[in-house]
C-alpha positions as CSV (number, residue, x, y, z in Angstrom):
1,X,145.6,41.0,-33.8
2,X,142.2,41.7,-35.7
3,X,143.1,42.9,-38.6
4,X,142.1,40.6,-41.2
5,X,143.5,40.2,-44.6
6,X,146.9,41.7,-43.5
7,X,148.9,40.2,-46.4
8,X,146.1,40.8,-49.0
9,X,145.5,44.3,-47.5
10,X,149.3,45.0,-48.3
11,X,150.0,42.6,-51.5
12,X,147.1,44.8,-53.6
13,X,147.7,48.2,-51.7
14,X,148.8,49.6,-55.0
15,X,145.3,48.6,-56.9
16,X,142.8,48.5,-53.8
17,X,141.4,52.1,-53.2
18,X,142.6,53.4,-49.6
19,X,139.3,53.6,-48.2
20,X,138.4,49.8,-48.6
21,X,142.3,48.8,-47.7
22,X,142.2,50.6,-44.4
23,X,138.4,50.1,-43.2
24,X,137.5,48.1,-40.6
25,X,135.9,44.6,-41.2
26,X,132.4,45.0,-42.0
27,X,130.4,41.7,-41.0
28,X,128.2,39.8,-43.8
29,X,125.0,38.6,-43.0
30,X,122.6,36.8,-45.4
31,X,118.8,37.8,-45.8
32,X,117.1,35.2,-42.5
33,X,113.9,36.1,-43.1
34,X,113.3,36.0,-46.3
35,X,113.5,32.3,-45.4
36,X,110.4,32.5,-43.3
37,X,107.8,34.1,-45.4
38,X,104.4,32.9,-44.9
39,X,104.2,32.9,-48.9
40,X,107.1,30.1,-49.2
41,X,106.4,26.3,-48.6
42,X,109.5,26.0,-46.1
43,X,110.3,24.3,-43.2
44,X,111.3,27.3,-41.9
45,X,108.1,28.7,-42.5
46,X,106.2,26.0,-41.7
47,X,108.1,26.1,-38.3
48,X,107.0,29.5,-37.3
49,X,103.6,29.1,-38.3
50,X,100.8,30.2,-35.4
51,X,99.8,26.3,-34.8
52,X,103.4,24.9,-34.4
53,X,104.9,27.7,-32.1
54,X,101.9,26.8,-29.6
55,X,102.5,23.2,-29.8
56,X,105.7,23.7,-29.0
57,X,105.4,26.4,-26.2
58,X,108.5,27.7,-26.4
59,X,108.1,31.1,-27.3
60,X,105.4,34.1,-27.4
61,X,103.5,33.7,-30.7
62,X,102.2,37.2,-30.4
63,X,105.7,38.3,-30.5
64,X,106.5,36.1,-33.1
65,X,103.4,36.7,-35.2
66,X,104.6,40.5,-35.1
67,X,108.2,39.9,-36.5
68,X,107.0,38.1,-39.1
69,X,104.3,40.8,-40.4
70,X,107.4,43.5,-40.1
71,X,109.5,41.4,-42.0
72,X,106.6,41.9,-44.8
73,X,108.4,41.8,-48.7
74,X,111.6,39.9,-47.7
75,X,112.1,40.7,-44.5
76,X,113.3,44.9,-45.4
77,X,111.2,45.9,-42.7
78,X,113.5,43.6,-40.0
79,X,116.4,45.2,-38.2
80,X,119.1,42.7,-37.6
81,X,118.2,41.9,-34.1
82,X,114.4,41.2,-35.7
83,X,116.5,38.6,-38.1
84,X,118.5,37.3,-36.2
85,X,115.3,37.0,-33.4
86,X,113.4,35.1,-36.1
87,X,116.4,32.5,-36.8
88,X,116.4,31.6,-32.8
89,X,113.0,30.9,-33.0
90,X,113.6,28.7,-36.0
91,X,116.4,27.3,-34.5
92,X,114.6,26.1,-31.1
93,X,111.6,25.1,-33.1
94,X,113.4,22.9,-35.3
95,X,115.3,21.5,-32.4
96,X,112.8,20.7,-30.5
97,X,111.2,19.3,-33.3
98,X,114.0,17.1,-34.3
99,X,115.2,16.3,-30.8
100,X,111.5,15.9,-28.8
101,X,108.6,15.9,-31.4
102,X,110.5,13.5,-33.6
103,X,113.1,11.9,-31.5
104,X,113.8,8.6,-32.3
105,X,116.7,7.3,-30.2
106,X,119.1,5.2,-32.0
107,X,119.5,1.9,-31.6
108,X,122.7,-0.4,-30.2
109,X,124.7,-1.7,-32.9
110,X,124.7,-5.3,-32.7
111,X,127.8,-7.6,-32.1
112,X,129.4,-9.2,-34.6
């Protein structure tokens, strides 16, 4: 069922030390917020600046403007709900950025 890696688990049992061939899966998760520091010149950043999260309405800047001054040098301060909190926010700012700010319908292909 879930474990992963079965056949790998059991092809390199005889080089892979027992207690990484029998742990459980441990779940990656790249640095978000590192991504969003005021200090980079990113869309992400720019995106969860004060200005555009007002425009936009969508969420509580206060709240926002507090994750982003835990995340402080890299984001080590953030747990990973705080990171994973910040990419929402991201997310719903660039959608609605893409999809309402920006939206430019497309338009009917013409007939041949």
């Amino acid at each position: 069922g879930l474990n992963e890696k079965y056949i790998l688990k059991k092809a390199f049992a005889d080089l892979l030390p027992s207690a990484i061939g029998q742990r459980p899966k441990q779940p990656y998760r790249a640095p978000i917020a590192a991504c969003f520091l005021r200090e980079r010149d990113s869309l992400a950043s720019r995106l969860l600046q004060s200005d555009a999260l007002r425009e936009t309405g969508l969420t509580d800047v206060a709240a926002v403007e507090k994750l982003l001054q835990k995340a402080g040098d890299g984001g080590a301060g953030l747990s990973e709900r705080d990171d994973m909190a910040l990419a929402t926010v991201a997310s719903l700012q660039l959608l609605h950025r893409q999809f309402v700010a920006d939206f430019r319908p497309a338009t009917p292909r013409q007939a041949v």
